[in-house]
C-alpha positions as CSV (number, residue, x, y, z in Angstrom):
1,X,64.6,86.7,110.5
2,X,63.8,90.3,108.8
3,X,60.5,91.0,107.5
4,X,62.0,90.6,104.0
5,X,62.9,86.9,105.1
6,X,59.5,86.6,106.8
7,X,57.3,87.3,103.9
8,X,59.6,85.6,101.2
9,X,59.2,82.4,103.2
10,X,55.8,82.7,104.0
11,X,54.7,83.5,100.5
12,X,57.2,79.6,99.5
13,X,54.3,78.4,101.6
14,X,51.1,79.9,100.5
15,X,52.5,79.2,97.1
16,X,52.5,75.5,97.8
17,X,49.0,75.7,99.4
18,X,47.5,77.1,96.4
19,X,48.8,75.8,93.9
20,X,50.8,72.8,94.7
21,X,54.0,73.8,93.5
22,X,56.8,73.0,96.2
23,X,60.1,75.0,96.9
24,X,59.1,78.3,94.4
25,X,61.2,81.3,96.1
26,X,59.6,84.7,94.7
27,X,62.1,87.9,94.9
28,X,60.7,90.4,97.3
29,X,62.7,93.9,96.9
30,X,61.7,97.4,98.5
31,X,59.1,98.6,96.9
32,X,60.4,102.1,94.6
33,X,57.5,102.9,92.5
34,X,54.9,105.5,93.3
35,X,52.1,103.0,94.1
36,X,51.6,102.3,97.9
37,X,53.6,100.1,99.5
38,X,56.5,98.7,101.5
39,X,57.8,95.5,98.9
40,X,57.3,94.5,95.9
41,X,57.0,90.6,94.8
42,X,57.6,89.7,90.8
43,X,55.1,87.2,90.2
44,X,55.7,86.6,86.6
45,X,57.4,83.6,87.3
46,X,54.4,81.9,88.6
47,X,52.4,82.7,85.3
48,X,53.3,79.2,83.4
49,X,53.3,76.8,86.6
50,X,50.1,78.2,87.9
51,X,48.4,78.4,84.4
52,X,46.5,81.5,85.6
53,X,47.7,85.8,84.6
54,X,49.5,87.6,86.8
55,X,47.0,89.9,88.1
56,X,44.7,86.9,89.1
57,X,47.7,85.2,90.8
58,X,48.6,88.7,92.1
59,X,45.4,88.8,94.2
60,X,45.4,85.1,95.1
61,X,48.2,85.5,96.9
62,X,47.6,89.1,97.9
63,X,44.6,87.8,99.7
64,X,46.2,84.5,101.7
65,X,49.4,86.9,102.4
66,X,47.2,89.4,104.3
67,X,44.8,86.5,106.3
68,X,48.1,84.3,107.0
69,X,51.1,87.3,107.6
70,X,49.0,89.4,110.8
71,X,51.6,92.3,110.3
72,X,50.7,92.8,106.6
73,X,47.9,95.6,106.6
74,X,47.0,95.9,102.4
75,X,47.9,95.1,99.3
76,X,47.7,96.2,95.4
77,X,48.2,94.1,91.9
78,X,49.8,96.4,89.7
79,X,50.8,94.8,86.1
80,X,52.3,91.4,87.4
81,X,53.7,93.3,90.8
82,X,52.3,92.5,94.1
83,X,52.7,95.5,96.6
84,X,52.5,94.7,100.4
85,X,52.1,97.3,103.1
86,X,53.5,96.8,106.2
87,X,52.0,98.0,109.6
88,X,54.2,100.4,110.8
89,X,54.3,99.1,114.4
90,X,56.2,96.1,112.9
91,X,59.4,98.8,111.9
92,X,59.4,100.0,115.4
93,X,59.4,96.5,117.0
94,X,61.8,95.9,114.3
95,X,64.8,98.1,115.6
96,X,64.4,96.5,119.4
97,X,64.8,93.1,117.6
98,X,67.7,94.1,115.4
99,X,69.6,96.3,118.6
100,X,68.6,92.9,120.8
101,X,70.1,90.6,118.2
102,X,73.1,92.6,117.4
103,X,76.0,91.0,118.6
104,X,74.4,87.3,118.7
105,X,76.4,85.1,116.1
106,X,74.9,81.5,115.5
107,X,77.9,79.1,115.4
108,X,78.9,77.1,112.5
109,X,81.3,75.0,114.5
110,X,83.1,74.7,111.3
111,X,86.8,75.8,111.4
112,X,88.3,77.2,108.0
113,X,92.0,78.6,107.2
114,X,92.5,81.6,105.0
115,X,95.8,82.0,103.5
116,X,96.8,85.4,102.6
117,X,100.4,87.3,102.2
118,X,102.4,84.1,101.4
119,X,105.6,86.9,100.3
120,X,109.0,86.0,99.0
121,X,111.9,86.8,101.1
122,X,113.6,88.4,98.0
123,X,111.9,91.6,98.1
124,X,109.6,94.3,100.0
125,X,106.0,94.3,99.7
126,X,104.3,95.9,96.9
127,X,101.1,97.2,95.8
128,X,100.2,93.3,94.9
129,X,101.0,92.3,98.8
130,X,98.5,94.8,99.6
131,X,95.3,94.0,97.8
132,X,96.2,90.3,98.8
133,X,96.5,91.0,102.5
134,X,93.8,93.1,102.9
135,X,91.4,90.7,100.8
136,X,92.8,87.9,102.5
137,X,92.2,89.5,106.0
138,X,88.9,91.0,105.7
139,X,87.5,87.4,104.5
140,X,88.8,85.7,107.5
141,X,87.3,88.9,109.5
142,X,83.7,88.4,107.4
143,X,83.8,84.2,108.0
144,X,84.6,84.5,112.2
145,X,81.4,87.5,112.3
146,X,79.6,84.8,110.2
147,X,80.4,82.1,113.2
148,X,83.0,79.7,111.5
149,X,86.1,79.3,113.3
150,X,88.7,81.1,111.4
151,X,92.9,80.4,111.5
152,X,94.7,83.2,109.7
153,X,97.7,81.9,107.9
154,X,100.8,82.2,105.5
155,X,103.5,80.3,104.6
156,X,106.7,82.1,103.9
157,X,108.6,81.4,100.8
158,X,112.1,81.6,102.2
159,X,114.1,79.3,100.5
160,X,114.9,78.4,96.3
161,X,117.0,80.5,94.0
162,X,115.1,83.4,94.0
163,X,116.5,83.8,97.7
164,X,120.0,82.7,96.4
165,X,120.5,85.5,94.1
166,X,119.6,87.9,96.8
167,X,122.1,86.1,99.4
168,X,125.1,85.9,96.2
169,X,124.7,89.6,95.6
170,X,125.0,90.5,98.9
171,X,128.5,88.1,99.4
172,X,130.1,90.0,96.2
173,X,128.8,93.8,96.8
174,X,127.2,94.4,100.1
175,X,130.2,94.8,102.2
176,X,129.5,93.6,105.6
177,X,125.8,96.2,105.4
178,X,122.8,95.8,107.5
179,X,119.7,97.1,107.7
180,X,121.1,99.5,111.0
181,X,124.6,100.6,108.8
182,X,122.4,101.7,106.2
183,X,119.1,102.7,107.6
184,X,116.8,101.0,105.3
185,X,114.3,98.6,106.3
186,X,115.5,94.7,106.1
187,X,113.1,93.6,103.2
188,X,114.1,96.9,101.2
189,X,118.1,96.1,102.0
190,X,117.7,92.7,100.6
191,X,115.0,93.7,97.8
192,X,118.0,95.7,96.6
193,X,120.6,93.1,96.4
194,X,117.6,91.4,94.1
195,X,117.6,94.0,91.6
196,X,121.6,93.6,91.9
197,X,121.7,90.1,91.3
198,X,119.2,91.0,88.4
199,X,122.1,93.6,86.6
200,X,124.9,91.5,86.2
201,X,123.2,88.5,85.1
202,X,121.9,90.4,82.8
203,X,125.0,91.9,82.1
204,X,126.6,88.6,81.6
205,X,123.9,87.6,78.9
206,X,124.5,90.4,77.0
207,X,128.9,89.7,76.7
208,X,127.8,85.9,75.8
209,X,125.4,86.8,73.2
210,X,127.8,89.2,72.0
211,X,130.2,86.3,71.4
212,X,128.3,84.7,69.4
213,X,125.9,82.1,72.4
214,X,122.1,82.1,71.8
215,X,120.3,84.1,74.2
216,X,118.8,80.5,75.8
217,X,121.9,79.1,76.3
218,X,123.6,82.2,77.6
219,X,120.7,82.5,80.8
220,X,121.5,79.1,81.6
221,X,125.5,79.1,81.1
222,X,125.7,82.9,82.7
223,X,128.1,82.3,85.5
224,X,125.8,84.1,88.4
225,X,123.3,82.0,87.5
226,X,125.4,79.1,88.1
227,X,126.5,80.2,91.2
228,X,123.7,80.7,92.4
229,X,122.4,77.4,91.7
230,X,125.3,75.9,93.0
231,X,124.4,78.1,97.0
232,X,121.0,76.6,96.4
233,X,122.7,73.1,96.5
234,X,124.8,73.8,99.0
235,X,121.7,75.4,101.2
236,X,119.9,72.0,100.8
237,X,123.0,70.2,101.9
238,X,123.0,72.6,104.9
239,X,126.1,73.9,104.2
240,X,126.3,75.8,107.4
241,X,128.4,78.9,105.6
242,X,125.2,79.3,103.4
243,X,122.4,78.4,105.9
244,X,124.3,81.5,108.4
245,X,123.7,84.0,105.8
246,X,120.5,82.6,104.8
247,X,119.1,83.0,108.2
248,X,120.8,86.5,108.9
249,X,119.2,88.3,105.8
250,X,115.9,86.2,105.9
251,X,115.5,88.2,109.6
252,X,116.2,91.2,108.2
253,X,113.5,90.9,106.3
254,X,110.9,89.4,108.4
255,X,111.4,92.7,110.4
256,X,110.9,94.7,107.9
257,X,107.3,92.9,107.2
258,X,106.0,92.6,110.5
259,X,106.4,96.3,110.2
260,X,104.4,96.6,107.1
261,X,101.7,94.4,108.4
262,X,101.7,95.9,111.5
263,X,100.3,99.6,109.6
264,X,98.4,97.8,107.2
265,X,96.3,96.2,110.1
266,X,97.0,92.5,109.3
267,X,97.9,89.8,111.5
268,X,98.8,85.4,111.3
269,X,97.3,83.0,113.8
270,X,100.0,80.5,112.2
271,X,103.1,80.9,109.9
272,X,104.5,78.4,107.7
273,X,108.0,78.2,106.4
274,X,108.8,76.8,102.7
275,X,112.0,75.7,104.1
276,X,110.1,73.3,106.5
277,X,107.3,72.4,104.2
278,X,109.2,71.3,101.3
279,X,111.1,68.5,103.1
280,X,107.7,67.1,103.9
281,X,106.9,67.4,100.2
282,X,109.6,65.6,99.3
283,X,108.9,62.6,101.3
284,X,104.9,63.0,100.2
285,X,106.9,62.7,96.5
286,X,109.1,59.2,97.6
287,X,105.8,57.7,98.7
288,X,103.9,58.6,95.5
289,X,106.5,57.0,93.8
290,X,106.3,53.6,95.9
291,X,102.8,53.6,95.4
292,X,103.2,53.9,91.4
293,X,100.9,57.2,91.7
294,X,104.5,59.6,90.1
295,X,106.7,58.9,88.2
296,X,110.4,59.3,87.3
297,X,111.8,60.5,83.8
298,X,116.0,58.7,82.9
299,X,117.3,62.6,83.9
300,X,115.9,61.3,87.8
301,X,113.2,64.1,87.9
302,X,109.6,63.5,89.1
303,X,106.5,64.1,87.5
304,X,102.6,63.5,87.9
305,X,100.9,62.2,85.2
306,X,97.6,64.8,85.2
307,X,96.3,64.4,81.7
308,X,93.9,62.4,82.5
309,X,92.4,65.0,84.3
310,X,92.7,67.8,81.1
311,X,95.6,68.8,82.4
312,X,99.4,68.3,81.2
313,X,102.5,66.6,83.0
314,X,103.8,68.3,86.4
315,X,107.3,68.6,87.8
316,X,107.4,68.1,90.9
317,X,111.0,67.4,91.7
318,X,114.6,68.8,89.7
319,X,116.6,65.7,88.0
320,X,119.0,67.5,90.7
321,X,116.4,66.3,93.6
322,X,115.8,69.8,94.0
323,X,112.3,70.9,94.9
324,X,109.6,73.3,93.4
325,X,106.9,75.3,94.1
326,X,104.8,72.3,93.9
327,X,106.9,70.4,96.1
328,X,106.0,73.2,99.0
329,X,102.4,73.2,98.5
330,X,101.9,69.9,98.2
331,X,104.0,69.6,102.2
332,X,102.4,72.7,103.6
333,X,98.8,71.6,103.2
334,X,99.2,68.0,104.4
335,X,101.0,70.0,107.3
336,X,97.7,72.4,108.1
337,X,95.7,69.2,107.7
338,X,97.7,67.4,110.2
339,X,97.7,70.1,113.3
340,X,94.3,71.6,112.5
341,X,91.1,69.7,112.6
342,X,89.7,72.0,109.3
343,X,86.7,72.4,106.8
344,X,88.2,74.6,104.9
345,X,91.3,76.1,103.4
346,X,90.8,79.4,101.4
347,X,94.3,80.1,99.2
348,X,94.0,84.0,98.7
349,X,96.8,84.0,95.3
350,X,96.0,86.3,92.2
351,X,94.7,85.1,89.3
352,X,97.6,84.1,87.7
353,X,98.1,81.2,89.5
354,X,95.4,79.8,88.6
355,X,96.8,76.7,86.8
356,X,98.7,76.2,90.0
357,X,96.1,75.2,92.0
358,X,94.1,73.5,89.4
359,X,97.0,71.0,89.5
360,X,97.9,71.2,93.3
361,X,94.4,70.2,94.8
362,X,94.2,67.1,91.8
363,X,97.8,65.7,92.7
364,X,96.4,65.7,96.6
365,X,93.4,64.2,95.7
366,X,95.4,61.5,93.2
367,X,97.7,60.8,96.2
368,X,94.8,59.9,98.3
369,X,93.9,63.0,100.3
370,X,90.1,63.2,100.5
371,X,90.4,66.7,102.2
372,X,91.4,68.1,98.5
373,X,87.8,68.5,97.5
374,X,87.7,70.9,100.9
375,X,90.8,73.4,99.7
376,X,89.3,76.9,97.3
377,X,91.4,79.1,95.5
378,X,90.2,82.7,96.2
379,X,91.4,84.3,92.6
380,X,91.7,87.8,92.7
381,X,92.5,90.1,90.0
382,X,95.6,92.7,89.3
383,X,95.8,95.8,90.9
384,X,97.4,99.0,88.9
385,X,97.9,102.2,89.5
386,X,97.0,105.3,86.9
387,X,100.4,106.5,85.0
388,X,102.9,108.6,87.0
389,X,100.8,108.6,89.8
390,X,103.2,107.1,92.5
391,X,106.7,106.4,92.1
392,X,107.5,102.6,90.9
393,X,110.6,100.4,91.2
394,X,112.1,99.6,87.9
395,X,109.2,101.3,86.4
396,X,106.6,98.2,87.6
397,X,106.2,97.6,91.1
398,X,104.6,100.1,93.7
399,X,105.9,99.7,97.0
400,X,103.6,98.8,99.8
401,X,105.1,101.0,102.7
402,X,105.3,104.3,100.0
403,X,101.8,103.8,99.0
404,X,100.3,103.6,103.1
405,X,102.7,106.8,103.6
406,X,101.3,108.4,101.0
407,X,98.0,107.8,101.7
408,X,98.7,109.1,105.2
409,X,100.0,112.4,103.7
410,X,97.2,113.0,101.3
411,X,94.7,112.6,104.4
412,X,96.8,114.3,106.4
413,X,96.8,117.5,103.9
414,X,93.1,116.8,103.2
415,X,92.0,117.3,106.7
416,X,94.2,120.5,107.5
417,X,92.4,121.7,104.9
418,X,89.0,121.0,106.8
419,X,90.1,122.5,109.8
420,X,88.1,120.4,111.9
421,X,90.8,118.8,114.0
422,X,91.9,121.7,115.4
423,X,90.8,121.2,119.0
424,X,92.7,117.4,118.9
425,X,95.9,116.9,120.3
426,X,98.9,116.2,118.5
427,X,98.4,112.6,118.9
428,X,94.5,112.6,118.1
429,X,95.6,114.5,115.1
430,X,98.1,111.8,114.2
431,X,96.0,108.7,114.9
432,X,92.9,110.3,112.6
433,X,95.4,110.9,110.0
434,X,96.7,107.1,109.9
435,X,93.2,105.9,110.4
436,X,91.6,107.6,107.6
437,X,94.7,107.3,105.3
438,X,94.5,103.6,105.5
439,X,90.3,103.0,105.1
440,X,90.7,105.2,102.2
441,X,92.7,102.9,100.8
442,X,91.2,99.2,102.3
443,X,88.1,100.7,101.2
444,X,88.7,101.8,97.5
445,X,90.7,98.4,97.4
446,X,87.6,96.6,99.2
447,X,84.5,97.6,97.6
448,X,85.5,96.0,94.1
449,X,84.7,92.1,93.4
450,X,87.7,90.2,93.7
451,X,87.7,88.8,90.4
452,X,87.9,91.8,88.8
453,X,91.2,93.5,87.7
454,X,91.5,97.0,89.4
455,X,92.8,100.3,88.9
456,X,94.0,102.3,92.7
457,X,93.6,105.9,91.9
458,X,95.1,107.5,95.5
459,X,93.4,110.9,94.9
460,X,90.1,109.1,93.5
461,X,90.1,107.0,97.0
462,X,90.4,109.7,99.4
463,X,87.8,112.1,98.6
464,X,85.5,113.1,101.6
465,X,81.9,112.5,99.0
466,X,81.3,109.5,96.9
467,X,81.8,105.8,97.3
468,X,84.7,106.2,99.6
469,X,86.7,104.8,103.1
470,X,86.5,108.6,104.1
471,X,83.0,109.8,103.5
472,X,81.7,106.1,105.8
473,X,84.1,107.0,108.9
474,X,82.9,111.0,108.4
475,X,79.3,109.6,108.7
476,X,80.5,107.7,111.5
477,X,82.0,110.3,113.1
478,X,78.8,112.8,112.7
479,X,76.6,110.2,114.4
480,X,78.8,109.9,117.6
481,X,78.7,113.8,117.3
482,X,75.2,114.0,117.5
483,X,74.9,111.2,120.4
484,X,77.5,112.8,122.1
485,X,75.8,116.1,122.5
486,X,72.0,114.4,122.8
487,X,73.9,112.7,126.4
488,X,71.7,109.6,124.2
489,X,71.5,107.0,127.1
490,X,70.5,104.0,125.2
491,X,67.4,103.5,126.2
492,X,64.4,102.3,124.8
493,X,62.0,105.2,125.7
494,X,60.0,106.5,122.2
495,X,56.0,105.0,124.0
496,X,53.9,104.5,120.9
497,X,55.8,106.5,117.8
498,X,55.9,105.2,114.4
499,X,58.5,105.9,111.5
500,X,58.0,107.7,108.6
501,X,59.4,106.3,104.9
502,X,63.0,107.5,106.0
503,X,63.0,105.7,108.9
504,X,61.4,102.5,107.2
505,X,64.1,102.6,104.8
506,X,66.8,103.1,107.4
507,X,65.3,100.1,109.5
508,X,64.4,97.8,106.2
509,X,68.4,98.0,105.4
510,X,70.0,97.8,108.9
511,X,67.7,94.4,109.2
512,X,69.4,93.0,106.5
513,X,73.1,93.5,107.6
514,X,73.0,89.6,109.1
515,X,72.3,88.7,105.7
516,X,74.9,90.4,103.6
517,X,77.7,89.2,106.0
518,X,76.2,85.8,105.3
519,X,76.6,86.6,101.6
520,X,79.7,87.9,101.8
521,X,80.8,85.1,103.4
522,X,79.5,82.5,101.0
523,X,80.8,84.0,98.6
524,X,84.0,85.4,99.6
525,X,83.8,89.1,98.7
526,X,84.5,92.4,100.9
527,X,82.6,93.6,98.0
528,X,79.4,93.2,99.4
529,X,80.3,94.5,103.1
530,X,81.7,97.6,101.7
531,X,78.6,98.0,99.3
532,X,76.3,97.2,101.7
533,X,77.7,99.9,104.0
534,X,77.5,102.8,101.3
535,X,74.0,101.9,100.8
536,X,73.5,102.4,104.6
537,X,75.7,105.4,104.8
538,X,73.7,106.9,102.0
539,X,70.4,106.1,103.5
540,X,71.2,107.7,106.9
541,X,72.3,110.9,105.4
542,X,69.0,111.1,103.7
543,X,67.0,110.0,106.9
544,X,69.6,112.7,109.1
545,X,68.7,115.6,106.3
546,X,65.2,115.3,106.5
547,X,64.1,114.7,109.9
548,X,65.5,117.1,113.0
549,X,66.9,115.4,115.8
550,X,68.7,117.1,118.4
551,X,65.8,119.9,118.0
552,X,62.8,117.9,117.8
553,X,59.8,119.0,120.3
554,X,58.3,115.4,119.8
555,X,60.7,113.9,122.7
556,X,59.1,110.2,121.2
557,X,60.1,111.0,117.9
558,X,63.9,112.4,119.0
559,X,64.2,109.5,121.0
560,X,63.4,106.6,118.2
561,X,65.5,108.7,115.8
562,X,68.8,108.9,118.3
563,X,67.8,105.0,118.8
564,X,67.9,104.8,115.0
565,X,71.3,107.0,115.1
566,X,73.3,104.3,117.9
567,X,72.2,101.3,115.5
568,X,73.2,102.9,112.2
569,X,76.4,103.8,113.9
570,X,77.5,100.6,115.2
571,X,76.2,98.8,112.1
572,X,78.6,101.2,110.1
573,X,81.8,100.2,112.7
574,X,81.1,96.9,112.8
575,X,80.9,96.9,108.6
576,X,84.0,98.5,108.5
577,X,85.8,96.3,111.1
578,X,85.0,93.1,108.7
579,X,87.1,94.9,106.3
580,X,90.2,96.0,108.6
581,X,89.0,99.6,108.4
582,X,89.2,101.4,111.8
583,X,86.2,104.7,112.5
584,X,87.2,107.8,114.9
585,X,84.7,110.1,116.3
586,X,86.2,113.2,115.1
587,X,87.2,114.3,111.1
């Protein structure tokens, strides 16, 4: 437990003591005015309960939190605020705890699933992939440091008509290419053949509507569209014609991902396939229907009944008996439930699925599934890109592998610039490059609340000052600098020396690192991680401008500061590895 912890529970109990009143949790921040101390408690809050003014309650409790707390040395009542000053021997026996304690995780011995990346195999990866997969990565990263038992999954939508019109385009213009005849990646090949399909339907609705069909009619009536429908058909009938070609493009572009994840940093403990799932959807559908809990419309399609709930009517399978989205979801979590004993399951989708899983998680719980209550949709908000910034298919969608190899470039041209990596080989030069491209952009992507709707600005993201990936691994890299040339042995060896306010501040924040992870992963958010670790950041530099190190004649005082330096630096890698960012020791 910090000292922050210590007092805040200790002053729950003097409260009680005093006054009687049970469970009252007072907020104790840092103190940051001029009056002395090392915290600050707002005691207002007490004022009505208590029936006495703040400054008398101020120096109640000032007085039992100095007899009861032995490391507390004095205290001051200052309009309603109660300022405590710490002994300063409590900092220094503070670090040894928090360097002791470091890598120690309590175990939850809870296991939770975090879905994330879930693609299409209609298309590449795009700028949307990329905030899911590195949201969905870093919480599964934040949960395991926070002692769950985490199973990083996706399920792989490779089958419905979306797939189909990438597969028909292919059969009337591809002409026998591959990903090796043309060069292009798998998932770009067949993204192509997407945007093909995409033309001549469209093309076709425009003829019909020309002659004189409504625009509604014409979509449905357009003869790709039909065809298309009709593969689909024959796909579920395994049609072994359709299911070949089906499989051959589908590993094109699973290639082509696992290369995408594989730069982005990402990685699957287990993947799911629609085209498995949605069978045993279907049969979780025909015994819903025995039971009475669906039910079926003249046209043969199946429905759930929500509106009980506040919800509509759901379709859950085709009058054709073919399946939906629904009829995946609903097969693929029974599935995960089935083969993994689990606490949890974490959905990372965007916010506009919201409805979705609104409806999924009540038609589990109608057909029986008490684990529903025990599944969270992790809503996260667009991301965008400024105008003109990075070139977009179609004029919407960024694509995920242009975006990393830009960002590579830009840090790449960024650090020429600097100079500094002149000494480097070739291959040092190249892995600094990637390294710092990437937590520029895992970073900037990171540090904002997943709710919120986002705006990537590539430049903004890579600067070398500010709230950025870069200006974290630079501070890394200084601090392994200045160990390196210290030849800092790790030892505890600074006798009897006792920090100054830098220090205090440096050691106040690195004590409540435990604590934000725990946040963080309460809550779900990177947010906090990557917040947290600016704070730090920014603190250190303070601390590292205002107190020499390396040419300090107090050997004490060098020694508890390169102490100080190792923590802060493996507090900072350890932050950035919850959020997939990699550090190097030279920028």
């Amino acid at each position: 437990m910090n000292i922050k912890q210590n007092i805040q529970s200790k002053i729950t109990e003097i409260i009680a003591q005093l006054y009687g009143i049970e469970g009252v949790v007072l907020e104790v921040q840092k103190n940051k005015t001029e009056f002395e101390g090392d915290f600050t408690i707002v005691i207002f809050s007490l004022v009505k309960q208590a029936k006495k003014s703040p400054d008398v309650i101020g120096n109640e409790l000032g007085e039992e939190v100095k007899n009861q707390i032995d490391f507390v040395e004095s205290f001051n009542v200052v309009k309603g605020f109660l300022n405590l000053k710490i002994k300063d021997q409590l900092f220094a026996e503070q670090l040894s705890e928090i360097r002791n304690d470091f890598d120690q995780v309590t175990p939850k011995n809870q296991t939770v699933m975090v879905e994330y990346s879930s693609p299409n195999t209609n298309k590449p990866l795009h700028l949307g992939h990329i905030r899911n997969n590195l949201l969905g990565f870093s919480v599964a990263e934040i949960l395991k440091a926070d002692g769950y038992n985490v199973i990083k999954s996706q399920i792989i939508n490779d089958r419905g008509i979306h797939i189909c019109k990438s597969m028909l385009a292919w059969e009337k213009f591809g002409n026998g290419e591959t990903p090796e005849s043309t060069g292009l990646k798998g998932d770009k090949l067949v993204g192509n053949y997407y945007v093909e399909f995409d033309k001549l339907y469209k093309s076709e609705i425009k003829v019909m509507v020309a002659d004189g069909i409504d625009e509604e009619t014409a979509k449905k009536q357009a003869p790709s569209i039909i065809e298309a429908q009709e593969m689909l058909l024959k796909w579920e009938q395994n049609d072994p014609e359709v299911r070949q070609l089906w499989k051959m493009m589908n590993e094109w572009v699973y290639a082509g991902f696992n290369q995408t994840y594989s730069r982005l940093g990402v990685n699957f403990d287990q993947v799911q396939y629609e085209s498995n799932t949605y069978i045993l959807g279907k049969d979780l559908i025909q015994k819903g229907l025995e039971d009475g809990i669906l039910y079926k419309k003249d046209d043969g399609s199946v429905w759930c009944d929500l509106t009980d709930e506040g919800l509509d009517q759901k379709l859950l399978l085709r009058s054709d008996g073919t399946s939906v989205y629904m009829t995946q979801d609903l097969g693929t979590a029974v599935e995960r439930f089935k083969k993994n004993d689990l606490q949890k399951l974490i959905y990372t989708v965007g916010n506009e699925q919201d409805y979705h899983f609104q409806v999924l998680f009540k038609i589990l719980k109608k057909l029986g599934y008490e684990w529903a209550d025990q599944l969270y949709h992790l809503s996260y908000g667009m991301v965008e890109l400024p105008e003109g910034k990075m070139k977009s298919r179609e004029g919407t969608v960024v694509d995920a592998d242009d975006l990393v190899q830009e960002m590579y470039q830009t840090a790449k041209e960024k650090s020429q610039e600097l100079g500094k990596l002149e000494s480097l080989s070739d291959e040092d030069k190249e892995k600094s490059y990637e390294t710092v491209g990437l937590g520029a952009l895992k970073y900037f992507i990171l540090k904002v609340d997943p709710k919120k709707k986002m705006l990537f600005n590539p430049a903004e993201s890579i600067d070398f000052n500010g709230n950025t990936g870069p200006f974290i691994q630079y501070t890394y890299a200084r601090i392994q600098s200045l160990l390196a040339k210290a030849e800092f042995s790790g030892n505890e060896n600074w006798g009897t020396y006792l920090p100054n306010e830098n220090e205090k501040d440096l050691i106040m924040l690195l004590s409540e690192s435990k604590d934000v992870v725990s946040k963080a992963a309460e809550s779900l958010s990177p947010a906090l991680v990557a917040n947290y670790v600016y704070e730090l950041v920014k603190t250190y530099n303070s601390f590292y401008q205002n107190n020499p190190i390396l040419n300090q004649d107090d050997e004490q005082a060098k020694q508890f500061r390169l102490q100080l330096s190792e923590l802060a630096g493996k507090t900072i890698k350890k932050s950035l590895s919850m959020l997939g960012i990699n550090v190097v020791n030279r920028m």
